[in-house]
C-alpha positions as CSV (number, residue, x, y, z in Angstrom):
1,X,-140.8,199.7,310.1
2,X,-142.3,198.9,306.8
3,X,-139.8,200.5,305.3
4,X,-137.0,198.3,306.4
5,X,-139.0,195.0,306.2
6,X,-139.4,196.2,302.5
7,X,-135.5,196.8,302.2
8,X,-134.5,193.5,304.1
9,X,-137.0,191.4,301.2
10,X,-135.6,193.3,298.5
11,X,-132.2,192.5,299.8
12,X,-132.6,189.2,299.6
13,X,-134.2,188.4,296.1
14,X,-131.4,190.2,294.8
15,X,-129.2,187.7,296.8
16,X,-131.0,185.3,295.6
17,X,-130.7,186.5,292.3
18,X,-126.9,186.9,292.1
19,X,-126.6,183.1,293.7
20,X,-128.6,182.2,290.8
21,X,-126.8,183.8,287.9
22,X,-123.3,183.1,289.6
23,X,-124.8,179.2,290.1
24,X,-126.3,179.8,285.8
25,X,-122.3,181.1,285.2
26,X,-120.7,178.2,286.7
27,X,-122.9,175.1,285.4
28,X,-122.3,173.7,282.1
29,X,-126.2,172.0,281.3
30,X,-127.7,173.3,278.1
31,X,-124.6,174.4,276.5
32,X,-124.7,172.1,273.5
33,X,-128.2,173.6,272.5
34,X,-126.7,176.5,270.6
35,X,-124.3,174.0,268.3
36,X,-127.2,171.9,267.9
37,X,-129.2,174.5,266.4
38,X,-127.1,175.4,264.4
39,X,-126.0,172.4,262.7
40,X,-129.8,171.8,262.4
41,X,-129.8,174.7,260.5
42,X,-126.7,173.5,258.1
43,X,-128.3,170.3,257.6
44,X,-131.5,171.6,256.6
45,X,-129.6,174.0,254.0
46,X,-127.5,171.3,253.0
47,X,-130.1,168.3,252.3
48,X,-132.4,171.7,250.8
49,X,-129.2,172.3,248.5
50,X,-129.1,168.8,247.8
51,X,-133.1,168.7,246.6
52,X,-131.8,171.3,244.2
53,X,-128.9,169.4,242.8
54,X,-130.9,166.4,242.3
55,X,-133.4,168.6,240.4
56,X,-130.9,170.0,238.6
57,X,-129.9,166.7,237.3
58,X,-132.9,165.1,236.4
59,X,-133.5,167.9,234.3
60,X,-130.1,168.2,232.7
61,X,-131.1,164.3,231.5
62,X,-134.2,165.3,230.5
63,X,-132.9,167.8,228.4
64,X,-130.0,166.1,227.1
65,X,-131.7,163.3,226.1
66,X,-134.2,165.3,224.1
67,X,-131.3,167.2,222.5
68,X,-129.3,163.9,221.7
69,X,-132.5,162.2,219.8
70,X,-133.7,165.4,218.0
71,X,-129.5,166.3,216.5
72,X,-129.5,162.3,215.8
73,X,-132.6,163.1,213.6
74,X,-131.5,165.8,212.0
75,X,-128.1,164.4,211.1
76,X,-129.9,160.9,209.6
77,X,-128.8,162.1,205.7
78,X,-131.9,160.2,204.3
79,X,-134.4,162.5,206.0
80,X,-135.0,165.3,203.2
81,X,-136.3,167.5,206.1
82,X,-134.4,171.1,206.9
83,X,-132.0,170.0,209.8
84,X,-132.8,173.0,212.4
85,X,-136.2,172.5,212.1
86,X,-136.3,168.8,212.9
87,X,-134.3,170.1,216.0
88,X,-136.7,172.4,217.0
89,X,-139.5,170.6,216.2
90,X,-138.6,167.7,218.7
91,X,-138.0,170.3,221.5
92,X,-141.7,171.7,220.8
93,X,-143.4,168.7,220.9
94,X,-141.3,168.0,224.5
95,X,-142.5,171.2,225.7
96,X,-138.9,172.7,225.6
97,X,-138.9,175.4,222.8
98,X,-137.3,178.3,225.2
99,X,-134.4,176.4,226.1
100,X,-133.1,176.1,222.7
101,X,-130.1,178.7,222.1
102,X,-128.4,177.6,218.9
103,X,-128.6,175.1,215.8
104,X,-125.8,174.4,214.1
105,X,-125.9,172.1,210.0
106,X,-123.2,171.6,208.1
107,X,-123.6,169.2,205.5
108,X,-121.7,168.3,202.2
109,X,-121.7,165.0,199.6
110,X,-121.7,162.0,202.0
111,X,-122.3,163.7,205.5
112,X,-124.3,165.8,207.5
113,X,-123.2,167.6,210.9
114,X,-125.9,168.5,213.4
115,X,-125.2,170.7,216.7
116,X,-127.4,171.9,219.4
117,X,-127.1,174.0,222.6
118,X,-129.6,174.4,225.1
119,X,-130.0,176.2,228.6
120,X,-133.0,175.9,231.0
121,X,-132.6,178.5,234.0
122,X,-134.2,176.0,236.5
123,X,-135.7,178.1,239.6
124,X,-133.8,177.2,242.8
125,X,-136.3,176.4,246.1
126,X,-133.7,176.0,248.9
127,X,-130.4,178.0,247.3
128,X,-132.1,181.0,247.0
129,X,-132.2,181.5,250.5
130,X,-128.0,181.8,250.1
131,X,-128.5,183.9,247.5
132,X,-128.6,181.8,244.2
133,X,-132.2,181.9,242.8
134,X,-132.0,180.1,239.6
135,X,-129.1,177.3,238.0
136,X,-128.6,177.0,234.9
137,X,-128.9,173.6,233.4
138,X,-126.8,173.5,230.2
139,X,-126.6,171.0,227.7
140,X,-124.8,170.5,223.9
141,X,-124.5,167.7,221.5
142,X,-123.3,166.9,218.2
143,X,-124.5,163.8,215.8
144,X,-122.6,163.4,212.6
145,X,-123.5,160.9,210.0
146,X,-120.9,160.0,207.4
147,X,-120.2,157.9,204.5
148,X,-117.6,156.2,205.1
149,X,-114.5,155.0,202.9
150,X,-115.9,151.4,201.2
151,X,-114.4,148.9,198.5
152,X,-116.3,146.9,196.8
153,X,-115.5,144.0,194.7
154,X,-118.4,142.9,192.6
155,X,-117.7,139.2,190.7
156,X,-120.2,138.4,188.7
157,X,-120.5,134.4,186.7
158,X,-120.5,135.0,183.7
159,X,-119.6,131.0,183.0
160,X,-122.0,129.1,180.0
161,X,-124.4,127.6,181.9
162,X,-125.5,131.2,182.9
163,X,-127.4,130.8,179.5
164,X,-130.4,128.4,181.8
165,X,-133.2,129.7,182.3
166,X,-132.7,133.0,182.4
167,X,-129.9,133.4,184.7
168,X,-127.7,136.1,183.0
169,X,-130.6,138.4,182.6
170,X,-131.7,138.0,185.8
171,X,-128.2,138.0,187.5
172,X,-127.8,141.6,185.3
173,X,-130.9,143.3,186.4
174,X,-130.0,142.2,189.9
175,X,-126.7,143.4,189.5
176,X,-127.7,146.9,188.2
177,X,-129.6,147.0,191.4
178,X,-127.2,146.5,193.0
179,X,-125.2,149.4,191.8
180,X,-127.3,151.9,192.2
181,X,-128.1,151.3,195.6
182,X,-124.6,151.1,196.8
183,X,-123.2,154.5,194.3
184,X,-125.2,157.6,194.9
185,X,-124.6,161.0,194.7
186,X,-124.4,161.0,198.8
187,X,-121.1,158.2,198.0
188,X,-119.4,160.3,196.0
189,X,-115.6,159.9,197.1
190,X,-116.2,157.6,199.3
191,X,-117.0,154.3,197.9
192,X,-115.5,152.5,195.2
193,X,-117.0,149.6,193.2
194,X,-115.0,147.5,190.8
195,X,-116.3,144.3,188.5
196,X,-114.8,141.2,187.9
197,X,-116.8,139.0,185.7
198,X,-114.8,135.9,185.5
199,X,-115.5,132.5,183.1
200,X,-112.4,130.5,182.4
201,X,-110.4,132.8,183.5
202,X,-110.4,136.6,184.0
203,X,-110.2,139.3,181.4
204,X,-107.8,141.7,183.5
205,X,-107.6,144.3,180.7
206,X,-104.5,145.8,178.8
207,X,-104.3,148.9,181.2
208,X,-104.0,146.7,184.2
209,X,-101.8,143.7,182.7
210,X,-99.6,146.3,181.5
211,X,-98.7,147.7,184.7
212,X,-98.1,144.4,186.3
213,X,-95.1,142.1,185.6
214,X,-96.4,139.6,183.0
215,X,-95.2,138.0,180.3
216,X,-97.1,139.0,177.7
217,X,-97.6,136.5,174.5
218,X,-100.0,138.0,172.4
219,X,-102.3,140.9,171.9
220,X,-105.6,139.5,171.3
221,X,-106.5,138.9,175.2
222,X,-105.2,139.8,178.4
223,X,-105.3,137.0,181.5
224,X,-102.8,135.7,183.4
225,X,-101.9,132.7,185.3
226,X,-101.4,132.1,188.9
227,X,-99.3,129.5,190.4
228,X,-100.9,127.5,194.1
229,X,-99.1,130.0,196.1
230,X,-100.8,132.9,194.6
231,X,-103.6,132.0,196.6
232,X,-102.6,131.8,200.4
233,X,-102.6,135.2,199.9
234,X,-104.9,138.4,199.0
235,X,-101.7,140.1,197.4
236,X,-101.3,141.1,193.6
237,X,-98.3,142.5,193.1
238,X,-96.8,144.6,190.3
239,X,-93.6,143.0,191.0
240,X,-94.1,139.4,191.2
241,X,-93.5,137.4,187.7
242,X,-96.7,135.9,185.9
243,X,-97.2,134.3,182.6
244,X,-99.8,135.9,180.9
245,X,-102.8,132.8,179.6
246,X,-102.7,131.6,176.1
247,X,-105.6,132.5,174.0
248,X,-107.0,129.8,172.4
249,X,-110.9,128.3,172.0
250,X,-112.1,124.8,172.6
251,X,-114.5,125.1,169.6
252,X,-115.6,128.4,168.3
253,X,-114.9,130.9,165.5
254,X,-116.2,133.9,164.0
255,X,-116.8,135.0,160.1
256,X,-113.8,137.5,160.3
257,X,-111.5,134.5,160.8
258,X,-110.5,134.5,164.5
259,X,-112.0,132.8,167.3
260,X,-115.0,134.1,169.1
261,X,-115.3,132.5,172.2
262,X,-111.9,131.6,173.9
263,X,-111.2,131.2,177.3
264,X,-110.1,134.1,178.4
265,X,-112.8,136.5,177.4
266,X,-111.7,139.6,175.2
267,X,-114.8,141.8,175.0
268,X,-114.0,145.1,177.0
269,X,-117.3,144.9,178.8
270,X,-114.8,141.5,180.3
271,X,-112.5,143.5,181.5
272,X,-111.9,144.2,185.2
273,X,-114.1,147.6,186.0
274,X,-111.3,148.9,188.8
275,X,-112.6,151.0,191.8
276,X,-115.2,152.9,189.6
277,X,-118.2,155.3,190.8
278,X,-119.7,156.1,187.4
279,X,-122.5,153.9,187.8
280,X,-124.3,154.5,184.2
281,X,-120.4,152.9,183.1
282,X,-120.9,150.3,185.6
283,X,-124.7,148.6,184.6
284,X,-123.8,149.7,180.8
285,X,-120.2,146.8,181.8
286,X,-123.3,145.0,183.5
287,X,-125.7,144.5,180.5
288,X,-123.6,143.8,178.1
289,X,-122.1,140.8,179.7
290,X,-122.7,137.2,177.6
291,X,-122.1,133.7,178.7
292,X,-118.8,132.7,177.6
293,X,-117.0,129.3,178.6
294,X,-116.1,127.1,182.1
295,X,-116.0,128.1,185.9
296,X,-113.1,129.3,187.4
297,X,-114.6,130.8,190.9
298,X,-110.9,130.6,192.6
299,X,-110.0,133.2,189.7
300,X,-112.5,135.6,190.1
301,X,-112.1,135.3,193.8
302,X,-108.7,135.9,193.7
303,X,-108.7,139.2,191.5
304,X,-111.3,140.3,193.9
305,X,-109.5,140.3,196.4
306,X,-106.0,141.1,194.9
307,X,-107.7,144.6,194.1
308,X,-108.4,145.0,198.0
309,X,-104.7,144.4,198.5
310,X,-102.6,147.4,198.9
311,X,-99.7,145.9,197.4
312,X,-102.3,146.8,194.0
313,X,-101.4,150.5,194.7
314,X,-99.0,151.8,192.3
315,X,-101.1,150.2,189.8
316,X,-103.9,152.1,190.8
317,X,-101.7,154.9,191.5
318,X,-100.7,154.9,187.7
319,X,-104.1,154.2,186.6
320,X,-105.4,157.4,188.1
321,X,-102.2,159.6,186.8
322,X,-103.6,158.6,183.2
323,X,-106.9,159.9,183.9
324,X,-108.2,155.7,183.7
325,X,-109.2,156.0,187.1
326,X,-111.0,158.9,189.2
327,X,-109.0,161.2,190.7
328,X,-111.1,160.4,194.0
329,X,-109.6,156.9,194.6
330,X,-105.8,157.9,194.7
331,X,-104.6,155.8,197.4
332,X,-106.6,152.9,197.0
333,X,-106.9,149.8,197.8
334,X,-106.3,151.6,201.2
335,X,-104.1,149.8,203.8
336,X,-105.3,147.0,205.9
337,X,-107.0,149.0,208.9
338,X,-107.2,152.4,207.5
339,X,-110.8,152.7,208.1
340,X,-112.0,151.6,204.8
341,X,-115.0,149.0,204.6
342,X,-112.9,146.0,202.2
343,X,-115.9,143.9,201.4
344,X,-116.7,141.1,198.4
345,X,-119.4,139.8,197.2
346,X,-119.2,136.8,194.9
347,X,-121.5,135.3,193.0
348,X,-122.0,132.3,191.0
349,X,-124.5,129.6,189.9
350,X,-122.3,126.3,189.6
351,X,-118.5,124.8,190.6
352,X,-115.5,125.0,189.4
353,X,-115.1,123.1,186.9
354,X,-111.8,121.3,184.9
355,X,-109.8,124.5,183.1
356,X,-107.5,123.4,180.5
357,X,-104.8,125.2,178.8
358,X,-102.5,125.2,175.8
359,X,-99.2,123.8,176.2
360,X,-96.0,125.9,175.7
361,X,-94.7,123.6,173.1
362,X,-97.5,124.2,170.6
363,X,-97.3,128.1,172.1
364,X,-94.4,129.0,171.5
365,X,-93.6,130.9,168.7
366,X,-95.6,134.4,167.5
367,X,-96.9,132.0,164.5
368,X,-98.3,129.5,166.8
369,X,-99.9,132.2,168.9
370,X,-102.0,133.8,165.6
371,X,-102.7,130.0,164.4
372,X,-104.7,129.6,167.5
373,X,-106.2,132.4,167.4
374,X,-107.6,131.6,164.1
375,X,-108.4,127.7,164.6
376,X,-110.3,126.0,167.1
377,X,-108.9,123.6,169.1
378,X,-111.7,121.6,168.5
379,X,-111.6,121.8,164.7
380,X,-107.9,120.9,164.7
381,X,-108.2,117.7,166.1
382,X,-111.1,116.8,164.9
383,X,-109.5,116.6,161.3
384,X,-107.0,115.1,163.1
385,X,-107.5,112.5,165.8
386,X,-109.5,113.5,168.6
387,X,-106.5,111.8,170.7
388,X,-104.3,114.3,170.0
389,X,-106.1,116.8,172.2
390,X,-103.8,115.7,174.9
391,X,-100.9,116.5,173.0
392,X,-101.8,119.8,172.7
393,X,-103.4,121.0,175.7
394,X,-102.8,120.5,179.8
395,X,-104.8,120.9,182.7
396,X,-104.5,124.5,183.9
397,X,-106.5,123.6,187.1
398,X,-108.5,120.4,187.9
399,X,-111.9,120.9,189.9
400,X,-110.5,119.8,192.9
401,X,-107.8,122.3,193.0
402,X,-110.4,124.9,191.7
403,X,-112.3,124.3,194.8
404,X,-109.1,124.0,197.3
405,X,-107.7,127.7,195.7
406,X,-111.0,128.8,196.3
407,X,-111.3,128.4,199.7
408,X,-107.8,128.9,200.6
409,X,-107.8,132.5,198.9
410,X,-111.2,133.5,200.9
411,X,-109.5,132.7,204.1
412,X,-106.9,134.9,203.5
413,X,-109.3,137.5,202.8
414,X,-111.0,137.0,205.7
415,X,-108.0,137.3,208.0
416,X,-107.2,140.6,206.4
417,X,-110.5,141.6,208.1
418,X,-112.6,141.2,204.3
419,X,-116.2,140.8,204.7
420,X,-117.4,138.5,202.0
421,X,-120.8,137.7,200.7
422,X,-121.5,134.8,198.3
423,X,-124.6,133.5,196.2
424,X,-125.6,130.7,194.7
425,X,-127.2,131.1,192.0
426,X,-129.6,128.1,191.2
427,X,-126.3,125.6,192.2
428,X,-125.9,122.2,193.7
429,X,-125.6,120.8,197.0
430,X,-121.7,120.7,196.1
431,X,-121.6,124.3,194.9
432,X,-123.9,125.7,197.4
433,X,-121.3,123.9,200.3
434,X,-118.4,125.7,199.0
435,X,-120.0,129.2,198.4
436,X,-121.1,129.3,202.2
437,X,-117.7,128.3,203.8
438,X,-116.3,131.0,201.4
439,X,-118.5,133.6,203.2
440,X,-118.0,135.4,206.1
441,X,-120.3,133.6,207.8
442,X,-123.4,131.2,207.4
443,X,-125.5,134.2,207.1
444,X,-123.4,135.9,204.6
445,X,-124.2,133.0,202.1
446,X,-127.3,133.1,199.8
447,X,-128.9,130.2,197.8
448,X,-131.3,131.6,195.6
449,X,-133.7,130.6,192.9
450,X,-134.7,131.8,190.0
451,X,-136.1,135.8,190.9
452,X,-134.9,135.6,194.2
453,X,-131.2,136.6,193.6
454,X,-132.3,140.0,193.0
455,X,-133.6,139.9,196.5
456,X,-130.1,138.8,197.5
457,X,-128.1,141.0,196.0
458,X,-130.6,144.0,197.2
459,X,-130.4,142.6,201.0
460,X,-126.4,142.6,200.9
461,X,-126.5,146.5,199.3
462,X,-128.5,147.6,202.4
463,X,-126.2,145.4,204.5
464,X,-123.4,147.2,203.3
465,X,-124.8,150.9,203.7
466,X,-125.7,150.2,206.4
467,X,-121.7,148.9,207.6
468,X,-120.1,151.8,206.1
469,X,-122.8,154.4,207.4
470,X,-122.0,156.0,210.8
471,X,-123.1,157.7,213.2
């Protein structure tokens, strides 16, 4: 009897059982759980993965930013330190020494080239659990810092009222100054500087008058005229036609019987210095430089930038084939937006001032030409009838055209992209006016006194590293 009551109760738990399970099989509560959990599971990994990435970045910044300030450094060519080590000393002081893998210098006359890998492993917290333990965080860089191509044009006043209290020898020392902070050995090749000193007019030289299309007079000096178109424009041809200036002096001779001070100066330390990197040749041109006669600003503007000008290239070009030019600066003046810096910087300590000039009646002849370069102007008339000077000489420019060439010839410049820097030089209201709307801008001008132009001409030498120094 117990027995069966013990079968009939087992009998029907397992029914129970199986209506259970079959009721289990058939109902559809619960079955989401399993998905759940297992995007749970992804999303944990995922936003874990994410952690990782975000690490990974910060410290790829971190270390790329130390990288990119130690290479920029090492590549500064006025820091006389060794190159790798300035690398690696930066990465020591940012506690980063084992990450560096590689310093790379190469350096030459003008430049300096500084490259850098580094690799931190960074240790993983959530990826390892897929398998990747570590990423590496890998960074490079490269800073270069170059000379790059410059022209100069130095013009320098060397006009008679430069004899006032001291101005020439200050003007040269600040001058040499000048020079030897814009030519160093680091320049080599790369930047040009040429002199114009300019008076009256503008001693262009035999070498250079010769290879342009002048008419040439006479022997004893070598300056040329320009006519008012000459100066809507930066451009010095070889081609165009000139008329080459009559040498003549208002009222000075020497003991060896020809004039010693005439308007177109004819010293070679007058000449035109063109695109020139020897500078022991350049302050030697520098101290020998006198006071000689008038202001003609517009002139020595005007060559200034006529030897930016690229239509000056054959000249150049033929200047360097007879060895009167360095090999360096074939090619030059460059072409407008080549790369080079064109720059000017102009200097004076007056106006421009009435320039007069012979006639071509009392010029005409070679007998004529070596009368006045024997005899005054001055003396002539004066045993004459000081009212004959009119009959002999003209105006060549008046002061108001000086000033109107002179402006219109530094716009031109400065639409060709020519940065231009002025300085007056002890000058007057009047003078100072014209100098700054030459310049570039306001704060290219200087009006200095007295010492203070050295300070000027030392400002605009550091100005104009820095342009033509990059990075």
């Amino acid at each position: 009897m117990i027995d069966l009551a013990t079968s009939l109760c087992d009998s029907r738990v397992a029914a129970r059982l199986r209506r259970r399970l079959r009721s289990f099989g058939r109902s559809e509560s619960g079955a989401m759980i399993p998905l759940v959990v297992f995007f749970l599971l992804v999303t944990l990994l995922l936003g874990g993965m994410g952690v990782d990435f975000m690490r990974h970045e910060y410290e790829r910044a971190k270390l790329q930013s130390t990288l990119d300030r130690a290479v920029l450094a090492a590549a500064n060519t006025k820091n006389d330190l060794d190159p790798e080590e300035v690398v690696r000393d930066y990465f020591a002081k940012a506690g980063m020494s084992d990450y560096l893998q590689s310093v790379t210098v190469d350096a030459g006359h003008g430049y300096r080239t500084v490259s850098a890998v580094a690799k931190n492993p960074m240790q993983t917290r959530f990826l390892a659990a897929v398998g990747q333990p570590t990423i590496d965080v890998n960074v490079g860089g490269t800073a270069e810092e170059s000379i790059g191509d410059a022209e100069v044009s130095l013009v320098l006043d060397i006009s008679g009222s430069m004899r006032s209290n001291q101005r020439i020898s200050r003007m040269r020392d600040a001058a040499k100054e000048f020079v030897d902070t814009v030519i160093s050995e680091d320049t080599l090749g790369t930047v040009s500087l040429s002199i114009v000193p300019y008076t009256s007019q503008v001693n262009a030289g035999p070498e250079i008058l010769s290879r342009l299309n002048v008419l040439q007079l006479q022997g004893y000096s070598h300056c040329m005229e320009f006519n008012s178109a000459d100066f809507d424009t930066t451009e010095i041809s070889p081609t165009s036609f000139h008329i080459q200036f009559p040498h003549f002096s208002v009222g000075s001779y020497s003991s060896s019987g020809l004039i010693s001070d005439p308007g177109c100066p004819q010293e070679s330390y007058e000449r035109i210095t063109p695109f020139s990197q020897n500078a022991t040749a350049l302050k030697d041109q520098i101290s020998d430089m006198r006071p000689r006669q008038n202001t003609s600003i517009h002139l020595g503007m005007k060559w200034a930038a006529g030897l930016l000008d690229p239509a000056f290239q054959p000249v150049i070009a033929d200047m360097v084939d007879d060895g009167l030019v360095d090999q360096d600066f074939d090619g030059r003046p460059q072409n407008w937006g080549a790369g080079a810096l064109k720059t000017i910087v102009l200097m004076t300590d007056g106006v421009n001032v009435r320039t007069r000039r012979l006639k071509p009646e009392v010029y005409e002849t070679p007998d004529m030409r070596a009368f006045w370069a024997r005899n005054p102007l001055f003396n002539v008339t004066n045993d004459m009838d000081y009212r004959l000077d009119d009959y002999f000489y003209e105006d060549a420019y008046t002061y108001n055209q000086g000033n109107t060439y002179l402006q219109r010839v530094c716009d031109a410049a400065k639409e060709k992209g020519v940065i231009i820097w002025t300085i007056g030089f002890e000058v007057s209201n009047n003078g100072a006016n014209e100098m700054e709307e030459c310049a570039s801008s306001p704060a290219h001008f200087y009006r200095v006194e007295g010492l203070e132009i050295q300070e000027a001409f030392a400002s605009i030498a550091r100005q104009l590293n820095a342009l033509h120094l990059t990075n």
